[in-house]
C-alpha positions in Angstrom: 1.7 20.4 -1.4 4.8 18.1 -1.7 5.2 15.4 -3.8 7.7 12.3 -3.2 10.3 12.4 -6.5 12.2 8.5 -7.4 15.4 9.7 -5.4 13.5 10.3 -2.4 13.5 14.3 -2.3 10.4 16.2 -1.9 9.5 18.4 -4.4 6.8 20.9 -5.1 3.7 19.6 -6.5 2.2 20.2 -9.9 -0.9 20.6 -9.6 -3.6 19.0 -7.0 -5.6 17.6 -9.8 -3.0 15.2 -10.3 -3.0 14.3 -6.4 -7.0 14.2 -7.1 -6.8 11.7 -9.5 -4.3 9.3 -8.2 -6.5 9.2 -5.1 -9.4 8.7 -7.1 -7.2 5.7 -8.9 -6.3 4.2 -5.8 -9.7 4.4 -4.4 -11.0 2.3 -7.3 -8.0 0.3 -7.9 -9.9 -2.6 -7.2 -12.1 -2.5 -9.9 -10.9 -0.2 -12.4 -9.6 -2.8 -14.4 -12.3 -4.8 -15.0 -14.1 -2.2 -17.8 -10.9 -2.2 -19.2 -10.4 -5.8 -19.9 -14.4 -6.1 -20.8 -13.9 -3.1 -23.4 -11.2 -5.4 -25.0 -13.0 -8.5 -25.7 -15.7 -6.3 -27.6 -13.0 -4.2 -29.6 -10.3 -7.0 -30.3 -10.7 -10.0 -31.9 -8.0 -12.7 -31.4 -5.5 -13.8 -33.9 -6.0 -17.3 -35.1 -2.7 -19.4 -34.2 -4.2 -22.5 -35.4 -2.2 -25.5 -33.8 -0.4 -22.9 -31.4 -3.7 -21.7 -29.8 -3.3 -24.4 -26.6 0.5 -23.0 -26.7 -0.5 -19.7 -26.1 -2.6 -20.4 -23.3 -0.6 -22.2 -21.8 2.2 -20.0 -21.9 -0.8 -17.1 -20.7 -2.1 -19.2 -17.6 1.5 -19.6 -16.3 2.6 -16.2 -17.1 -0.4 -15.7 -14.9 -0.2 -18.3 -12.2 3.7 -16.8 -11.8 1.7 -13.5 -11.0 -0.5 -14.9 -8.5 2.1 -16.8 -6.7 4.3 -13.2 -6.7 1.0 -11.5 -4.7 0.7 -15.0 -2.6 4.6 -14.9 -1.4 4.2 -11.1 -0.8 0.9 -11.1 0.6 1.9 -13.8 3.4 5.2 -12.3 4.9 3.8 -8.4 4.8 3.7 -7.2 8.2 0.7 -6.4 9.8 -1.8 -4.2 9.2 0.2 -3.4 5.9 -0.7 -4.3 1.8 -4.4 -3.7 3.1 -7.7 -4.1 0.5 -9.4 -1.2 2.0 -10.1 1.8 -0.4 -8.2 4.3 1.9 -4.4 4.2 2.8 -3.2 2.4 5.5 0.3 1.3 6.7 1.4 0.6 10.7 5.1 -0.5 9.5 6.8 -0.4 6.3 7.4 -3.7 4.1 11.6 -3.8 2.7 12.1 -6.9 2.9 11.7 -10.2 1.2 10.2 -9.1 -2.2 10.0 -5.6 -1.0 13.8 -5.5 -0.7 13.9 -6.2 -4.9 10.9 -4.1 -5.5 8.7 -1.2 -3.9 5.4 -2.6 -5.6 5.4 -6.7 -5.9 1.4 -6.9 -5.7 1.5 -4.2 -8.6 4.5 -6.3 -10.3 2.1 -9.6 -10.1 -1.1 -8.1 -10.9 0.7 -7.2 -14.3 1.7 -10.5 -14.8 -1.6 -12.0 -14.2 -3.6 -9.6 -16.7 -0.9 -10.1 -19.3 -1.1 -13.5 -19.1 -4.7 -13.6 -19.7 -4.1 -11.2 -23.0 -1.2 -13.6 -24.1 -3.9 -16.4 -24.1 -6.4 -14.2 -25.5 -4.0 -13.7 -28.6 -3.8 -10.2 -29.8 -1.0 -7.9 -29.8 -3.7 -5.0 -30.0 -5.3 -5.6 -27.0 -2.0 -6.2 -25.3 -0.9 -3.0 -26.3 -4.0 -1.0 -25.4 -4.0 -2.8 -22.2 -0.8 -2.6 -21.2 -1.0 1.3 -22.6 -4.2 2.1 -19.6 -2.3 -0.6 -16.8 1.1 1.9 -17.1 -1.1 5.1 -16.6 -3.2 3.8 -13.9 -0.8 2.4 -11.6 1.0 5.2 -12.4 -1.4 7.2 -10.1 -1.8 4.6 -7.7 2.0 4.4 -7.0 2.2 8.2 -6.8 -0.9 8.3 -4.0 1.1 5.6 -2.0 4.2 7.0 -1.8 2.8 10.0 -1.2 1.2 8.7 1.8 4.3 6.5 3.2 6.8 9.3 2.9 4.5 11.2 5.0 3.9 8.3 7.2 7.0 6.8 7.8 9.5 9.9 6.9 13.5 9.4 6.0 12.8 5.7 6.7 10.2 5.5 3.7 13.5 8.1 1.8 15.8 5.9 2.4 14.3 3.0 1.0 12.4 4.7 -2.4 16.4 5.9 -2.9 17.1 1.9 -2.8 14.7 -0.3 -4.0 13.4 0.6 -7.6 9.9 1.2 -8.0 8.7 -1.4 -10.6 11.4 -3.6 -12.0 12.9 -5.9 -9.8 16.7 -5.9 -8.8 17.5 -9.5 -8.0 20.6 -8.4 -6.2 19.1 -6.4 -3.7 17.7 -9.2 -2.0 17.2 -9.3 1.9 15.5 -12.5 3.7 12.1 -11.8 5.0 12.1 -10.5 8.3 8.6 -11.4 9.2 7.4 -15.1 9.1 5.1 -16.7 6.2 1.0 -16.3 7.4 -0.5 -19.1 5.5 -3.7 -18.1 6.6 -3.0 -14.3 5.8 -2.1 -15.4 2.5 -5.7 -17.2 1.8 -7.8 -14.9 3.4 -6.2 -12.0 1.5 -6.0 -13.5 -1.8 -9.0 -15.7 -2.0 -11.1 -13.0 -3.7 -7.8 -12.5 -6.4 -7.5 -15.8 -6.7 -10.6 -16.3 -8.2 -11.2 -13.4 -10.2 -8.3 -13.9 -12.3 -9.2 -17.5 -12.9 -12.7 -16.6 -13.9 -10.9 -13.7 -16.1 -8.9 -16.6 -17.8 -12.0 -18.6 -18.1 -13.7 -16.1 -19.6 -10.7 -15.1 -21.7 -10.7 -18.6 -23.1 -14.4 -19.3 -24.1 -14.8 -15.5 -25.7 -11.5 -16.0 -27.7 -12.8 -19.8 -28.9 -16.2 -17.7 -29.1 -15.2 -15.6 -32.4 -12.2 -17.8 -33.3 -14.9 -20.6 -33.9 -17.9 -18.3 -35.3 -20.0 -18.6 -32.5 -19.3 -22.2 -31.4 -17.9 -23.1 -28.1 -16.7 -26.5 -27.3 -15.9 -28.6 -23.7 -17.8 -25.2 -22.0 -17.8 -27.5 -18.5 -13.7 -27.3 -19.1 -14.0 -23.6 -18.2 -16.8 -23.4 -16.1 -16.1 -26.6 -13.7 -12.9 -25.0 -11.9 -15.0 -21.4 -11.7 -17.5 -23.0 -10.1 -15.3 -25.2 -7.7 -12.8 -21.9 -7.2 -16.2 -19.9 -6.1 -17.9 -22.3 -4.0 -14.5 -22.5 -2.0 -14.8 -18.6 -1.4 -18.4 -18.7 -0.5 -17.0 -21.5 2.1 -14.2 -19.2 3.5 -16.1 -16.4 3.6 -18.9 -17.5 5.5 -16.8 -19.8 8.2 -14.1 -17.0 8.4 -12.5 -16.2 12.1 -11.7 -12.7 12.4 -9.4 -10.9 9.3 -5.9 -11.2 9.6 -4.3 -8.0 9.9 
């Protein structure tokens, strides 16, 4: 079995366990990170910033709102039938440009953002560093299953661009205007469910970490829980009145 190496040749694989468990990774790569962050707010406790607390989540939430507008813009001008939710690999045309012409993995690049944003406001380098530590591994598989898929799929094309466009750090200068128009529509149906995870993650992040930083005392709790509730109703709204997906 071949693997896809980051200059575009094929190489022998290692070993099939390790195309096992990227598949595996992908398949769950919806959820897999949700133990993760749980697991955190039980082992690591915040650190106290006194007057800087509000800083830091500020900073957090838009160090995570910059990663939910990165998965917004890329979401809306992918092509059809492409960046799929699906737990099984699917691609009818290849994404390069836009933010795919300055980075191969731009929904990966602002789900990052997103969950260390909500460890920034939580406030503790150790949980930042475990995190951070399991996000690198994981996506690590993920990638590898994809690309192992494309180049299959899509051949010296998909070689071609992997030799190109760098896998998960952007390069600014490579940018090439998106060749497929902005699907508004696209954009909210694909991210709705994102959308309000992550804000219900920051909630969350934000009551546990006042949670122990105040020994057991939260405060304003309808601060938190108010734009949860409205984000969710909202979903419950699209979801039920929804025309058919958008590709």
């Amino acid at each position: 079995m071949n693997e896809v190496t980051e200059n575009g040749a094929a190489g022998p694989g290692k070993t099939d366990r390790r195309h096992v468990i990227a598949d595996a990774c992908f398949r769950f790569r919806a959820i897999s990170v949700v133990p993760v962050v749980l697991l955190i707010f039980f082992i690591f406790a915040p650190a106290d910033a006194g007057r800087f607390n509000p800083v830091m989540n500020v900073i957090g939430f838009l160090i995570a709102l910059a990663g939910a507008a990165t998965r917004i813009i890329a979401v809306g001008h992918a092509k059809p039938f492409t960046s799929g939710r699906e737990n099984f690999l699917r691609a009818e045309s290849l994404n390069s440009s836009g933010l795919y012409s300055i980075v191969r993995n731009p929904l990966y690049v602002g789900n990052f953002l997103i969950y260390n944003g909500l460890l920034i406001a939580y406030s503790s380098p150790g949980a930042l560093l475990f995190f951070n530590i399991f996000f690198i591994v994981n996506y690590h598989f993920i990638i590898l299953a994809e690309e192992r898929y494309l180049a299959g799929r899509f051949a010296q094309a998909y070689r071609d661009y992997l030799g190109r466009v760098p896998r998960a750090l952007p390069r600014f200068g490579l940018y090439r205007k998106n060749d497929h128009p902005f699907s508004l529509a696209r954009a909210v149906f694909k991210e709705k469910n994102t959308t309000f995870y992550w804000v219900f993650f920051f909630a969350v992040t934000l009551l546990v970490k006042q949670f122990k930083l105040n020994g057991g005392t939260i405060e304003r709790f309808w601060w938190h829980a108010v734009p949860v509730l409205a984000l969710f109703t909202l979903n419950v709204i699209l979801t039920v009145s929804r025309k058919p997906k958008p590709a």
